[in-house]
C-alpha positions, 0 to 999 in steps of 0.5 A: 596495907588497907585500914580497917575501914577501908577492908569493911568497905571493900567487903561490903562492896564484895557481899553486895555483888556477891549477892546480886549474882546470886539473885539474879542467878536464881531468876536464871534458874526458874527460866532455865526450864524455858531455856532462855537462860540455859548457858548463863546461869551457872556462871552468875554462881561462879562469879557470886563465888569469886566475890564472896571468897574475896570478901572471905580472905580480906577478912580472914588475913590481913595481909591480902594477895593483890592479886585476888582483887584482880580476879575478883575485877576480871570475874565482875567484869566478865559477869557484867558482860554476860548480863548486860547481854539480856532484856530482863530488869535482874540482868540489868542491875547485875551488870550494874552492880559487878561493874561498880565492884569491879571498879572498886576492885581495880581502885583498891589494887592500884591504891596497894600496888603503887 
């Protein structure tokens, strides 16, 4: 079982990601008219999702299903595969940011599961 601090941690990290997608979702958004960012965007909205619910749960019970924590690294890490795929700077620290919170994801599985 995770410690206090340890949950707020975690969500913090889950918000933060969770907000980076959908910021860099919304610049998609405005280039969609161009069709540059076509097939992406709605992807970056539903990886924002995956984390946001995650933090949503870790806050509502304490006992968590573990298995969200994988969801949530499997979502990061698809996320920051599609970003890093493009040139522009949003994308960029989208990649970032879901690769760190899918680390941190994993970490906290493993904590909990071994």
């Amino acid at each position: 079982m995770m410690e206090k601090q340890e949950i707020m941690d975690l969500n913090q990290t889950l918000a933060l990601c969770a907000s980076v997608c959908e910021d860099c979702a919304a610049v998609g958004f405005s280039r969609i008219q161009y069709g540059t960012l076509k097939k992406w965007w709605p992807t970056d909205r539903d990886y924002a999702d995956v984390c946001s619910l995650t933090a949503k749960v870790l806050m509502l019970s304490s006992e968590l299903d573990y298995t969200r924590l994988l969801n949530c690294e499997k979502a990061c890490r698809m996320c920051a595969e599609v970003c890093s795929g493009y040139d522009q700077e949003h994308c960029r620290i989208c990649a970032k940011v879901c690769l760190r919170c899918a680390d941190i994801c994993r970490s906290y599985y493993q904590k909990l599961t071994h």
